[in-house]
Kinemage of the C-alpha trace (Angstrom):
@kinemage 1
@onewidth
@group {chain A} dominant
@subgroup {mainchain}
@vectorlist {calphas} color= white
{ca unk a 1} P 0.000 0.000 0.000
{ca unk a 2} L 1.224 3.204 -1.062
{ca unk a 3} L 0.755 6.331 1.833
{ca unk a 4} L -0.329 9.372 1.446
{ca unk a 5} L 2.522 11.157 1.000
{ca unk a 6} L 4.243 8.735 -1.293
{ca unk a 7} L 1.019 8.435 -3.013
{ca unk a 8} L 1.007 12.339 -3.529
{ca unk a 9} L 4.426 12.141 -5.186
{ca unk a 10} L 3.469 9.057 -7.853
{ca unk a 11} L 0.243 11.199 -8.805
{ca unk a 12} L 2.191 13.930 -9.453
{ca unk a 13} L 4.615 12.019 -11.213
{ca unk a 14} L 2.316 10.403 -13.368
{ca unk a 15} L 0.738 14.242 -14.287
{ca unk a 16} L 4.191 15.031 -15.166
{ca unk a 17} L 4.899 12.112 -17.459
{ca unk a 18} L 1.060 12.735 -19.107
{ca unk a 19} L 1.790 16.067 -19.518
{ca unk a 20} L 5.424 15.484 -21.200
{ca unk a 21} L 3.965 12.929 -23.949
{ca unk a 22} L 1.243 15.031 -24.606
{ca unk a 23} L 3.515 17.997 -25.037
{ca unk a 24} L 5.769 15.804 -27.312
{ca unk a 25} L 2.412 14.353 -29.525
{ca unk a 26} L 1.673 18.140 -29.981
{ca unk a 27} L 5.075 19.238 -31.291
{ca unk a 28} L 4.795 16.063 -33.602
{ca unk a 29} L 1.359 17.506 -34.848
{ca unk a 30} L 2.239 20.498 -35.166
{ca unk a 31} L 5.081 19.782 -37.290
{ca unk a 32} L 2.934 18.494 -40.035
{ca unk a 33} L 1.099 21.661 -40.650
{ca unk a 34} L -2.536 21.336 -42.790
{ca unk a 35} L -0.993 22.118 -46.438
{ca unk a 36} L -3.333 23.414 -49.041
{ca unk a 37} L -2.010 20.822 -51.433
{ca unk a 38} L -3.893 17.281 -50.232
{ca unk a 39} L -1.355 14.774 -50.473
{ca unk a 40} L -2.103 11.974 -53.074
{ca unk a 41} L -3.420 8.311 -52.028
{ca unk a 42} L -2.316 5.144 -53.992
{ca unk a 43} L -3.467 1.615 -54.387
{ca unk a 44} L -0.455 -0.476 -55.599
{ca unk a 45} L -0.596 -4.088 -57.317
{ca unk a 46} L 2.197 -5.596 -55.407
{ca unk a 47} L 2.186 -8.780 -57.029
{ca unk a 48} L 5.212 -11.014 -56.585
{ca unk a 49} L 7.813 -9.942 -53.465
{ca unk a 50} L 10.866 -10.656 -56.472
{ca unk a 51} L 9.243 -6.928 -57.316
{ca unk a 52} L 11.279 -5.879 -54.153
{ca unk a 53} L 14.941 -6.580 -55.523
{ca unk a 54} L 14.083 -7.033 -59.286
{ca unk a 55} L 14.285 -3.915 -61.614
{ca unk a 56} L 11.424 -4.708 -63.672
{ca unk a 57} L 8.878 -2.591 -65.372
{ca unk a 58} L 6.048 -2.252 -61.932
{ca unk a 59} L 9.168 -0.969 -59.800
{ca unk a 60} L 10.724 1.230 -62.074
{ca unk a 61} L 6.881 2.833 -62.017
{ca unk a 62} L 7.134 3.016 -58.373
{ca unk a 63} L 10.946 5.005 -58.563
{ca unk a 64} L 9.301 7.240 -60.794
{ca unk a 65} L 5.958 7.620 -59.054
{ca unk a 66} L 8.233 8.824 -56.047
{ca unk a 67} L 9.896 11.732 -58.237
{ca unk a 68} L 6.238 12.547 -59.518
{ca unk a 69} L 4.237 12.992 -55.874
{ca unk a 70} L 5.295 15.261 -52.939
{ca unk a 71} L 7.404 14.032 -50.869
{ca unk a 72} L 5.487 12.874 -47.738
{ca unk a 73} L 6.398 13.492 -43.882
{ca unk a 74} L 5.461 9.696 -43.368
{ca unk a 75} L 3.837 6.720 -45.500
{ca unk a 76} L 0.757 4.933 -43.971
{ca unk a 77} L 0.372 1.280 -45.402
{ca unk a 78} L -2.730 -0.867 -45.477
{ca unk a 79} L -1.096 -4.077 -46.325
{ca unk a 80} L -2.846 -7.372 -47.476
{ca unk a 81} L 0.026 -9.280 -45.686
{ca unk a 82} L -1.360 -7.792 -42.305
{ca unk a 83} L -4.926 -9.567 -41.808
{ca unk a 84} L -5.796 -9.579 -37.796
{ca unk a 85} L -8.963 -9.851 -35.630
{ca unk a 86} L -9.599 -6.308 -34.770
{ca unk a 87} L -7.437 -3.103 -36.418
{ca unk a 88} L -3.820 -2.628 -35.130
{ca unk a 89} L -1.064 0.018 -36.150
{ca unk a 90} L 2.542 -0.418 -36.129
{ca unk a 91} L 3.775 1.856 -33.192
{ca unk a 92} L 7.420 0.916 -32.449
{ca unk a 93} L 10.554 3.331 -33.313
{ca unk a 94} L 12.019 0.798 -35.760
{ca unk a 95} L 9.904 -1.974 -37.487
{ca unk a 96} L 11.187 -4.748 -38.477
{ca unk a 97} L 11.362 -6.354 -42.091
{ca unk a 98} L 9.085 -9.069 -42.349
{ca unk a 99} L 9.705 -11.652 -44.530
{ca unk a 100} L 6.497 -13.109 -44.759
{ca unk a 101} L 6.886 -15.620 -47.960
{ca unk a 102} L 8.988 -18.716 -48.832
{ca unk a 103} L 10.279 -21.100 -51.892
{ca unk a 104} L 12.327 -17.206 -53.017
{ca unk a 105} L 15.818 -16.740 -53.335
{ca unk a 106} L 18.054 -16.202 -50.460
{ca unk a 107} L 18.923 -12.773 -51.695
{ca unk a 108} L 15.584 -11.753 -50.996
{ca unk a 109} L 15.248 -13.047 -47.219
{ca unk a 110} L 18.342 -10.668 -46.900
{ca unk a 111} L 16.676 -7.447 -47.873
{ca unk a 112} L 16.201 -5.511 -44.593
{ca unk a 113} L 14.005 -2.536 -45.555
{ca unk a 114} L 15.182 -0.080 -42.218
{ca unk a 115} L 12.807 2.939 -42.359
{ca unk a 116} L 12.251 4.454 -38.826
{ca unk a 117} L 8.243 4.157 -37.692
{ca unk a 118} L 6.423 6.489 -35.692
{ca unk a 119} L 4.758 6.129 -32.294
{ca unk a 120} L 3.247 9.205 -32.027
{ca unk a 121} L 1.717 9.734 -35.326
{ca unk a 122} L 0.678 6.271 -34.980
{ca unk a 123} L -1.444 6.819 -31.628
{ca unk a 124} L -2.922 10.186 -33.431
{ca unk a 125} L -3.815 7.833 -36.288
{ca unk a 126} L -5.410 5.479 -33.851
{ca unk a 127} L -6.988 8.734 -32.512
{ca unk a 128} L -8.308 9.738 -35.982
{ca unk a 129} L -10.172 6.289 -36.190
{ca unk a 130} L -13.553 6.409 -34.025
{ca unk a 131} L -15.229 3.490 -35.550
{ca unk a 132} L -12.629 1.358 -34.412
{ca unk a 133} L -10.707 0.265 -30.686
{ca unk a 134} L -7.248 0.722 -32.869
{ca unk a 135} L -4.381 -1.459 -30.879
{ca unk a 136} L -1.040 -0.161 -31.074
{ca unk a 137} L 1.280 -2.912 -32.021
{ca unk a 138} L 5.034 -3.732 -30.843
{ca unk a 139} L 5.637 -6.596 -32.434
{ca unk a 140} L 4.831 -6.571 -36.355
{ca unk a 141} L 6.583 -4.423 -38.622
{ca unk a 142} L 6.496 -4.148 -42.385
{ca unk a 143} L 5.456 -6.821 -44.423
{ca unk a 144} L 6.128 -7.398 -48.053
{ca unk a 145} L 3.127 -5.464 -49.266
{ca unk a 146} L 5.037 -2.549 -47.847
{ca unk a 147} L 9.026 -2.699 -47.877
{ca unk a 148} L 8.423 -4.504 -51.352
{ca unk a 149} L 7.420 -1.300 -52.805
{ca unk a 150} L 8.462 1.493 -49.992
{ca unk a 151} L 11.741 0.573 -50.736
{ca unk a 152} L 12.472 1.467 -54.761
{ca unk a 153} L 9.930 4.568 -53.688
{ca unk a 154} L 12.374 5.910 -51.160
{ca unk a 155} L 15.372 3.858 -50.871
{ca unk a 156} L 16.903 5.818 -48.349
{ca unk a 157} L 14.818 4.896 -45.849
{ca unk a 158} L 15.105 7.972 -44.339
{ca unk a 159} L 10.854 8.449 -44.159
{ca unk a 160} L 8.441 6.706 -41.090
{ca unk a 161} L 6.478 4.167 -42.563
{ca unk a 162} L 3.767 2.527 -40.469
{ca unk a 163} L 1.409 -0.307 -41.227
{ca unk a 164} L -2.190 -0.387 -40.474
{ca unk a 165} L -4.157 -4.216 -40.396
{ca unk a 166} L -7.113 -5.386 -41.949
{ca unk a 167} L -10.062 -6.780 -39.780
{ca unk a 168} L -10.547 -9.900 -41.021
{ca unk a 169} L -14.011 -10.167 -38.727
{ca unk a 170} L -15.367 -7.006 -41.439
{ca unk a 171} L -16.688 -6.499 -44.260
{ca unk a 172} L -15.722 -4.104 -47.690
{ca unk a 173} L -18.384 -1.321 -46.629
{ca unk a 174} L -16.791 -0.936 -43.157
{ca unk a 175} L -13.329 -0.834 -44.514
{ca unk a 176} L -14.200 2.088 -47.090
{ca unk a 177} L -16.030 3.796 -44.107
{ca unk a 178} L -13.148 3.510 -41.707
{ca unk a 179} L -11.021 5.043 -44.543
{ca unk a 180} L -12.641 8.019 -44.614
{ca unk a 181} L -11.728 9.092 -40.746
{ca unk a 182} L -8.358 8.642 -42.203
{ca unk a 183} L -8.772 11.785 -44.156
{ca unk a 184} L -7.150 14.456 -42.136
{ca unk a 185} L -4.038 12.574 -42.368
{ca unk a 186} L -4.110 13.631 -46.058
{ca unk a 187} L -4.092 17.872 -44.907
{ca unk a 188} L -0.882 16.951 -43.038
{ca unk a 189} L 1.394 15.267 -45.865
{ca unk a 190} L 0.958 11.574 -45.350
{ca unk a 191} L 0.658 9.218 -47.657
{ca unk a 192} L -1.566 6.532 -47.348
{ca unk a 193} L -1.203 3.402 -49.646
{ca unk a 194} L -3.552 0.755 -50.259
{ca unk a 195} L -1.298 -2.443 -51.301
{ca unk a 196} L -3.068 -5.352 -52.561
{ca unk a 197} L -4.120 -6.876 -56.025
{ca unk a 198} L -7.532 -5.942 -57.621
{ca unk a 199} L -7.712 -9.975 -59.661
{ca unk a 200} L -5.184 -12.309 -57.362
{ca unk a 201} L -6.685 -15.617 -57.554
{ca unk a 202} L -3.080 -17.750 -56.752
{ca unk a 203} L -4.797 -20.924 -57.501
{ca unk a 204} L -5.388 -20.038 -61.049
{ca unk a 205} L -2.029 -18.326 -61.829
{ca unk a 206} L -0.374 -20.040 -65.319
{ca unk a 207} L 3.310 -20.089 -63.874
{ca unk a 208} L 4.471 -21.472 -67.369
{ca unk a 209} L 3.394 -18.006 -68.309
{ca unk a 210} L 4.696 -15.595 -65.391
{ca unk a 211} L 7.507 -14.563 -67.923
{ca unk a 212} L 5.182 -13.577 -70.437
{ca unk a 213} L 5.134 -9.631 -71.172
{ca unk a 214} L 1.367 -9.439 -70.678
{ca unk a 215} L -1.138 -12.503 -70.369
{ca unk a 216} L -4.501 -12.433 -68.682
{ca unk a 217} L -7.058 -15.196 -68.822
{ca unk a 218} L -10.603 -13.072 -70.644
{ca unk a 219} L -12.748 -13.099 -67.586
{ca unk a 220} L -9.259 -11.717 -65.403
{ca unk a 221} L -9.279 -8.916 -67.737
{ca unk a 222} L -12.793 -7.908 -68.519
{ca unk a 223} L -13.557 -8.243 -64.497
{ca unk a 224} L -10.121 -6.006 -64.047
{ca unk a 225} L -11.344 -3.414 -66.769
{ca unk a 226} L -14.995 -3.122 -64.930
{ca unk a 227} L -13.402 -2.388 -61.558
{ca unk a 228} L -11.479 0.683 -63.453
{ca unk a 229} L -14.554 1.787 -65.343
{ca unk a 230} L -16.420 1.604 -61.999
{ca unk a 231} L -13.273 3.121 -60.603
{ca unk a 232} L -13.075 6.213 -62.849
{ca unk a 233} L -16.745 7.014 -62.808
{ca unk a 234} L -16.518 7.050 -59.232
{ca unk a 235} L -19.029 4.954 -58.878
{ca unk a 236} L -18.009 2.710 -55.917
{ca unk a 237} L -21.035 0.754 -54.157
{ca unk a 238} L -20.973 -2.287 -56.993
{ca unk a 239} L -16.529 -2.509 -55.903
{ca unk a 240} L -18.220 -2.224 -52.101
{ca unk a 241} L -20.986 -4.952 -53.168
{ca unk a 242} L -18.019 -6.646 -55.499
{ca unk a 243} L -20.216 -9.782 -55.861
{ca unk a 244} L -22.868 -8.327 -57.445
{ca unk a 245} L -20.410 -8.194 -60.483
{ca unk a 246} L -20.586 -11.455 -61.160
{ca unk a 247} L -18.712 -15.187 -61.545
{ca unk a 248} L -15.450 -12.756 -62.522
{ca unk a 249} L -15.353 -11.048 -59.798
{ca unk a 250} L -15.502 -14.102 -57.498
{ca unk a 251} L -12.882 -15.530 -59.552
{ca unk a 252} L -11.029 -12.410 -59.084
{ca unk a 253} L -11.066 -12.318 -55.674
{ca unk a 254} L -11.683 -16.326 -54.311
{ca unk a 255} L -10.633 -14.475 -50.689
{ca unk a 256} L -10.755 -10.619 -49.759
{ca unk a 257} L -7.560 -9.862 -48.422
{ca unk a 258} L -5.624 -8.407 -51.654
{ca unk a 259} L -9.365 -6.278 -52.228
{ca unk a 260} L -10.097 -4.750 -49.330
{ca unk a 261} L -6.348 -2.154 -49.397
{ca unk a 262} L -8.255 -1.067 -52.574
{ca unk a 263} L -11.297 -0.243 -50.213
{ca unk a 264} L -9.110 2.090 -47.969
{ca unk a 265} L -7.361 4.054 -50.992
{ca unk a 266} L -11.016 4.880 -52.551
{ca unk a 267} L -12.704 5.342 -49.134
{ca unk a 268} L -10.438 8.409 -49.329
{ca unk a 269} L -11.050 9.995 -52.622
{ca unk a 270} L -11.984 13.533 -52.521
{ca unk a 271} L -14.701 15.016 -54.489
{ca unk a 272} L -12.290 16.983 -56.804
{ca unk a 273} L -9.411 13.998 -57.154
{ca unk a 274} L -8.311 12.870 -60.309
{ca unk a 275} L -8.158 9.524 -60.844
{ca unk a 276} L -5.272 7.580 -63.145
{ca unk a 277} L -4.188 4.278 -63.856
{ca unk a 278} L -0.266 2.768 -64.056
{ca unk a 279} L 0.768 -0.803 -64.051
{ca unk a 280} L -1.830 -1.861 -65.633
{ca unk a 281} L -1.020 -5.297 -66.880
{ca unk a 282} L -1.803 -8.948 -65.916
{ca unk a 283} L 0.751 -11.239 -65.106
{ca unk a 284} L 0.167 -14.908 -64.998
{ca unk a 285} L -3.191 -15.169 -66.259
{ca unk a 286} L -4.639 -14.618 -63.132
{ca unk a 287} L -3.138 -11.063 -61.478
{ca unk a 288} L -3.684 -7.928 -62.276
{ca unk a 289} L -0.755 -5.299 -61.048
{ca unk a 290} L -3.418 -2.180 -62.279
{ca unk a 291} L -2.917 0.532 -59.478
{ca unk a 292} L -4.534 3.548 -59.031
{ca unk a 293} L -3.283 7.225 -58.295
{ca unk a 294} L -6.039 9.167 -56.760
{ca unk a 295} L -5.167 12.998 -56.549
C-alpha cells in the first residue's frame, strides 16, 4: 500500500509524465502543418515480393511515381500481408522487415528494408479512427506489401512508414467507411497506400506463363477493366458490393484480403481527385498489377 505522501508524489509524477507525452504528440502535430495541397493516395498491385529486388517494369513505375508525388512526412500502409482480428497500427521506433513468404531466393530473405516508424503519429492515427478500438502494435513491422514497394519509392529509408491491419471479422463497406476518418491525415502530408491486387486468384495463376510480357485469362481482364470503369466514374457501391459483379469477380477475388487495401485508398477519394491508372497489366493469367493514383 502506497501512503499518502508517497502516493502524492506518484500522482504527481504520473501528471508530469502525461503532460510530457502530450507535449511531445503536440510538437509532432504540429510539425505536419494542414498544407493546401492534399497529399495523393495510392493503391499499388504488389504482385510477386521478387518486385522488391528485381528492376522490372512495376518498380521502375514506383521510382518514378516517387519523383512525380510530394514528398510525404510519413507513409501509412494498409497491407494485405497484415490480416488480424480487430485493427492494429505499427507503433514501435524501428519496425522490423518481415519476410512473410517462402520457396524465393536467399537474396531476398536478406533485404532488410530499415525505415524508422512512428509512435506518435501512430497513436494520433489510432486517434483519428472512431469506428474502431485501434491497438497499437510492438511486435509486427512491415510486411512485403510494404518494404516490397516502400523501398524502390524511397530507398533511403530515411521516411516513417507505419502499417495499419485489416479486420478480417469485417466487411468491404466498413473498410471504405473507416477510410474516410483517415482523411485528415491527407491535410498533413501523409501518404496513405492501399497495397493489394484488384484480380489475385493464386490458384489459377499459369506459372508457365509468369515470364510472359502481358497474359490475362478473358474473364481476369474484362472483371479487371470493370473495376477501373467503376473506378473512374466514381461509382463505388458495386466494388463495395463486389459480388454483385458477377462469376469474374468471385474468380477475381476467391478471398478478400488483396481487395479490401483497394477499399481504404477509394474510401479516401476527394470530391475533386483525379483519378489515373499505371501498371496496368496482368501477369500470370490470373493477377492484375493495375494501381490507381487518386489525386
Amino acid at each position: 500500500m502506497i501512503s499518502d505522501g508517497k502516493n502524492s508524489v506518484y500522482q504527481a509524477l504520473k501528471t508530469a509524465a502525461a503532460m510530457t507525452s502530450l507535449s511531445a504528440f503536440k510538437n509532432f502535430t504540429n510539425s505536419l502543418p494542414v498544407t493546401e495541397q492534399l497529399m495523393p493516395v495510392l493503391f499499388i498491385g504488389h504482385g510477386s515480393p521478387m518486385n522488391g529486388i528485381e528492376d522490372t517494369e512495376f518498380s521502375q513505375t514506383w521510382t518514378k511515381m516517387a519523383s512525380e508525388i510530394p514528398v510525404p512526412k510519413a507513409v501509412l500502409v494498409v497491407s494485405a500481408h497484415w490480416f488480424t482480428k480487430g485493427t492494429r497500427i505499427t507503433a514501435m521506433d524501428f519496425p522490423q522487415t518481415i519476410h512473410d513468404f517462402g520457396g524465393f531466393p536467399k537474396e531476398l530473405f536478406e533485404v532488410q528494408y530499415p525505415a524508422p516508424g512512428n509512435p506518435l503519429l501512430a497513436k494520433e492515427t489510432a486517434a483519428l479512427l472512431h469506428s474502431a478500438h485501434v491497438e497499437l502494435d510492438h511486435d509486427w513491422g512491415l510486411d512485403h506489401g510494404t518494404w516490397t514497394v516502400v523501398r524502390h519509392m524511397y530507398p533511403e529509408a530515411d521516411i516513417p512508414v507505419l502499417q495499419l491491419s485489416i479486420d478480417y471479422t469485417k466487411g468491404p463497406q466498413y473498410h471504405y467507411d473507416l477510410a474516410k476518418e483517415l482523411y485528415a491525415l491527407r491535410k498533413k502530408g501523409v501518404l496513405i497506400i492501399g497495397s493489394g491486387n484488384m484480380v489475385h486468384n493464386l490458384r489459377m495463376v499459369a506459372w508457365d506463363r509468369l515470364n510472359d510480357a502481358e497474359y490475362g485469362y478473358d474473364w481476369a481482364t474484362q472483371i479487371n477493366d470493370k473495376f477501373k470503369q467503376l473506378i473512374g466514374n466514381n461509382d463505388h457501391k458495386p466494388l463495395i458490393y463486389y459480388s454483385s459483379l458477377g462469376p469474374e469477380a468471385m474468380l477475381a477475388i476467391p478471398t478478400p484480403e488483396h481487395y479490401l487495401p483497394l477499399m481504404y485508398s477509394l474510401g479516401l477519394k476527394g470530391s475533386k481527385d483525379n483519378i489515373s491508372f499505371f501498371n496496368d497489366k496482368a501477369v500470370g493469367g490470373s493477377l492484375t498489377m493495375t494501381s490507381v493514383k487518386i489525386g
